[in-house]
C-alpha positions as MATLAB code, in Angstrom:
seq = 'XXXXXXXXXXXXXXXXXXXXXXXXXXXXXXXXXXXXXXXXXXXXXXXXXXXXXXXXXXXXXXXXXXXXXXXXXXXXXXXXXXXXXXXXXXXXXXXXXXXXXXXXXXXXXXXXXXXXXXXXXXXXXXXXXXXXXXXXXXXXXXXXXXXXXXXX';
ca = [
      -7.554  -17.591    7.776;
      -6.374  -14.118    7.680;
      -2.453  -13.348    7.000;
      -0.888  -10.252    8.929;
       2.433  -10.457    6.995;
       1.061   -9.051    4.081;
      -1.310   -5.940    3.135;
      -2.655   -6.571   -0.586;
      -4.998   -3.564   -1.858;
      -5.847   -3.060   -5.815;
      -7.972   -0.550   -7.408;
      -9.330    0.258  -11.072;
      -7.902    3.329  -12.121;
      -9.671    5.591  -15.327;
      -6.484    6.421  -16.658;
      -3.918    5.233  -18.880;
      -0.711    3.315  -17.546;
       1.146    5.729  -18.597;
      -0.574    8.298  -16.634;
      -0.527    6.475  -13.542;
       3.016    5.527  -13.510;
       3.523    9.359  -13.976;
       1.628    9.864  -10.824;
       3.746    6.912   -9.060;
       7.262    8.339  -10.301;
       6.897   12.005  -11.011;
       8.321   13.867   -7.533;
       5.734   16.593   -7.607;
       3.137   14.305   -8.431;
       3.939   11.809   -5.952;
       4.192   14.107   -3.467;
       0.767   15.947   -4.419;
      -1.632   12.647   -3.932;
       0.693   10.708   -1.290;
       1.133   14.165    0.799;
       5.235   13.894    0.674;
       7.648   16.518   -0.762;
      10.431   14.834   -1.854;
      13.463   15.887   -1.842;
      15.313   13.630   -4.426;
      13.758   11.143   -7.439;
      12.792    7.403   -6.879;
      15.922    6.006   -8.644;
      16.334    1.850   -8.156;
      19.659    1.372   -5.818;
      19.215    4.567   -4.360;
      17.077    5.914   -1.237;
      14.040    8.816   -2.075;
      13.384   10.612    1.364;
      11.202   13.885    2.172;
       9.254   15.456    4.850;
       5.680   14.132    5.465;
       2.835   16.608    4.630;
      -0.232   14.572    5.446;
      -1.930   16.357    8.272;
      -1.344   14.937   11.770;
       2.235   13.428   10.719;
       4.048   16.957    9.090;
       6.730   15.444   12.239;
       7.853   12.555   10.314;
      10.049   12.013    7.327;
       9.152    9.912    3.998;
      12.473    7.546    3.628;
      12.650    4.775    1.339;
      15.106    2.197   -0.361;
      14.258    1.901   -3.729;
      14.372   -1.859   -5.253;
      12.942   -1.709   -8.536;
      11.630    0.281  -11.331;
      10.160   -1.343  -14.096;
       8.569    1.740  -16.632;
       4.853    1.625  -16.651;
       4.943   -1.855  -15.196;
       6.340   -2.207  -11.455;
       7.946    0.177   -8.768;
       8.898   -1.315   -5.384;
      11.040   -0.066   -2.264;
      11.582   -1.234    1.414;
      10.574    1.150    4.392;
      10.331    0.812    8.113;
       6.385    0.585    8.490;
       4.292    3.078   10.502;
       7.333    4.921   11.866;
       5.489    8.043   13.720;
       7.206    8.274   16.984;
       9.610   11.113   16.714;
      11.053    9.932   20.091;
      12.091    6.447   18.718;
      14.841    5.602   16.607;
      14.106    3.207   13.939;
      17.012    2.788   12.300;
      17.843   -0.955   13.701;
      14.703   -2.001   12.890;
      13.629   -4.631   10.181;
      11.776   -3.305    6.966;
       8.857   -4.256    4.907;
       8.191   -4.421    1.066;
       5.846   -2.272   -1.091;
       5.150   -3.091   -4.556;
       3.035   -1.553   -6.946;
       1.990   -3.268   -9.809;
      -0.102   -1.859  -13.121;
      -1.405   -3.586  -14.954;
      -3.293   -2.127  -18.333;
      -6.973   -3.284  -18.662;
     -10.031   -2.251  -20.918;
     -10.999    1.429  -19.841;
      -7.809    2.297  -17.871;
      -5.325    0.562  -15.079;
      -5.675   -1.830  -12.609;
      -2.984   -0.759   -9.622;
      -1.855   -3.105   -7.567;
      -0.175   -2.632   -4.077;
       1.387   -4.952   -1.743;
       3.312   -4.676    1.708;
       4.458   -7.917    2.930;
       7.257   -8.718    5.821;
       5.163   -7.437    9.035;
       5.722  -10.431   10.760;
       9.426   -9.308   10.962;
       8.446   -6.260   12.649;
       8.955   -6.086   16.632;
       5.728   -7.687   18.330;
       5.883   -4.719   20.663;
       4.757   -2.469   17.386;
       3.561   -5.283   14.739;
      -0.275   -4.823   15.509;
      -0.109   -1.196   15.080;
       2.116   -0.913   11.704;
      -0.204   -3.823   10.101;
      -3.292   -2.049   11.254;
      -1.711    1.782   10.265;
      -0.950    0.839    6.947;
      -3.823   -1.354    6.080;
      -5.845    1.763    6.450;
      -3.420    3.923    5.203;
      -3.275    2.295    1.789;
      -6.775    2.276    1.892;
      -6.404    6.370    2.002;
      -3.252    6.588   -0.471;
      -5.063    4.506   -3.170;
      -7.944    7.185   -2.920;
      -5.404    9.833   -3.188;
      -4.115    8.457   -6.475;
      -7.412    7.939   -7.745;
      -8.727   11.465   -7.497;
      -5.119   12.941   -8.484;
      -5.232   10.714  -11.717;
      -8.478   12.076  -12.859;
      -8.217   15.438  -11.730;
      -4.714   16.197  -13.613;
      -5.279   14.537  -16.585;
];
């Protein structure tokens, strides 16, 4: 049985925690591997927003509550999921929950990320956020794996 509430993706990383949660929390550097430029910090309480750079969706605009920050240990934030459409307004809609979790393990860090709270999500849409950000972490946790060892 297969759950479409919740995305769960983890990958080894060959870099300190340190250096990852740089990666997760710098602005530049989050915005070099997740294809964002922000235009404010990721600050818990507080909302981080920018303009999408990621070839195909330079139309839509990176906005996110920030929930937690937990140094070198746990960032999290709510988002509306898979909001392309520039025609629709998304603003009434429900959001989900993305956590990343590190975790420090022999030879580097294991990242953990999680989106859960699709089922929330209008039906009319659910099929295509689930599916758009399943593959889209898929993409994102390659990003941060070549950005990690490339600027070392």
């Amino acid at each position: 049985m297969t759950s479409t509430d919740r995305i769960q993706k983890e990958i080894f990383l060959k870099a300190p925690r340190k250096r990852v949660w740089r990666a997760l929390t710098d602005p530049k550097e989050f915005g070099q591997w997740f294809r964002v430029k922000l235009a404010n910090s990721f600050v818990a309480g507080a909302r981080a927003s920018g303009q999408v750079t990621y070839e195909g969706y330079e139309h839509c605009v990176f906005n996110v509550a920030v929930e937690q920050l937990v140094p070198e240990r746990l960032l999290s934030w709510r988002w509306v999921p898979h909001a392309v459409d520039p025609a629709r307004d998304y603003s009434g809609e429900p959001t989900t929950l993305v956590v990343f979790e590190l975790e420090a393990v022999s030879g580097g860090t294991l990242l953990k990320v999680s989106e859960s709270g699709f089922d929330k999500v209008p039906a009319s849409r659910r099929e295509q956020a689930y599916r758009g950000n399943e593959s889209g972490w898929v993409l994102q946790l390659e990003n941060i794996a070549k950005h990690v060892d490339s600027a070392r």
